[in-house]
C-alpha positions as CSV (number, residue, x, y, z in Angstrom):
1,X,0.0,0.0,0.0
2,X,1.8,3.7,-1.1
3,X,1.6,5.9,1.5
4,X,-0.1,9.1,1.4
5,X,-0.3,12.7,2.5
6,X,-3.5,11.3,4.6
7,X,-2.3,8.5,6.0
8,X,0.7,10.2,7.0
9,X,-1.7,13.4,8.7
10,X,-3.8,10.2,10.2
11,X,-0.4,8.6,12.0
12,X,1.1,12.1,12.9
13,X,-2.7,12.8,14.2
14,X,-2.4,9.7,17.0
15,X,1.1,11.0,18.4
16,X,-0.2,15.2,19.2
17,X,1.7,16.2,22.4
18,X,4.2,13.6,22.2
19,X,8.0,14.3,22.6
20,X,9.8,14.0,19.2
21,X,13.5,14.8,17.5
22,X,13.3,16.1,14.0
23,X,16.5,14.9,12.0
24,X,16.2,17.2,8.9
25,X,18.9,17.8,5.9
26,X,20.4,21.1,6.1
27,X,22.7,20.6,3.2
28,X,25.5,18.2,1.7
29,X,26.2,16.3,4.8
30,X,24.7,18.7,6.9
31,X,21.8,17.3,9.4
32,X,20.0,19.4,12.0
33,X,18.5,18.1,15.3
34,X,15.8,19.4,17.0
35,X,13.5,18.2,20.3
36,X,10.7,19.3,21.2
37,X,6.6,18.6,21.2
38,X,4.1,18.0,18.1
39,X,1.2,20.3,18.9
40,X,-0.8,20.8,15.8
41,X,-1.3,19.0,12.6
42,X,-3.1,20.9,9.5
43,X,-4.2,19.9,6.2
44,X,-0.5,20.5,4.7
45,X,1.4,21.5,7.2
46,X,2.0,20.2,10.9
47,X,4.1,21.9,13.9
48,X,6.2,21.4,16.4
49,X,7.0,23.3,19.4
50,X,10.6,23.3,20.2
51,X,12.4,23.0,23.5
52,X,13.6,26.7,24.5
53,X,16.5,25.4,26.4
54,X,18.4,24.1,22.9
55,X,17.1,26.4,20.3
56,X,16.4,30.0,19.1
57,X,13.2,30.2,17.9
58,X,9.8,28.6,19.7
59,X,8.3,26.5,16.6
60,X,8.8,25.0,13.1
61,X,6.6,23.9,11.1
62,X,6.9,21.1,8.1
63,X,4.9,19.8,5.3
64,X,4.1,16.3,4.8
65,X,6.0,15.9,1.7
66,X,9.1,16.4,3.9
67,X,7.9,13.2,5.2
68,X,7.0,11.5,1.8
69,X,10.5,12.9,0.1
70,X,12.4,11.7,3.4
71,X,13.8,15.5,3.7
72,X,13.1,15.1,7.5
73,X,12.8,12.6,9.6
74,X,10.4,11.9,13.4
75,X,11.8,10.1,15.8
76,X,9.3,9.5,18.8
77,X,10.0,8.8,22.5
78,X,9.0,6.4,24.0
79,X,6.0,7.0,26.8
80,X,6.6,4.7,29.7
């Protein structure tokens, strides 16, 4: 089954509040990590607030094809 825009909104849907790194390609063998919390997800786009005590700015926000294209990736903690 390909995936989809949808079923990747439905999956990111079931994980809101959760505690998640964002690996993302900043350039020729350049990647960027980034913790923090998904709040919101929106018909193209989806956010995440980042932790103040490692970063600059308070939130990012990515489309799903960063997803589908593998420009980023979510790595999800574990809840206990």
């Amino acid at each position: 089954m390909p995936i989809t825009i949808a079923s990747i909104k439905h999956q990111l849907d079931d994980h809101l509040g959760q505690s998640l790194t964002v690996v993302a390609q900043a350039g020729r063998k350049k990647v960027t990590r980034r913790k923090g919390t998904l709040r919101k997800t929106f018909p193209a786009v989806f956010v995440v607030e980042l932790d103040q005590d490692e970063n600059n700015f308070e939130r990012v926000s990515y489309s799903y094809t960063d997803l589908l294209t593998k420009t980023i990736q979510l790595e999800f903690e574990e809840v206990i």
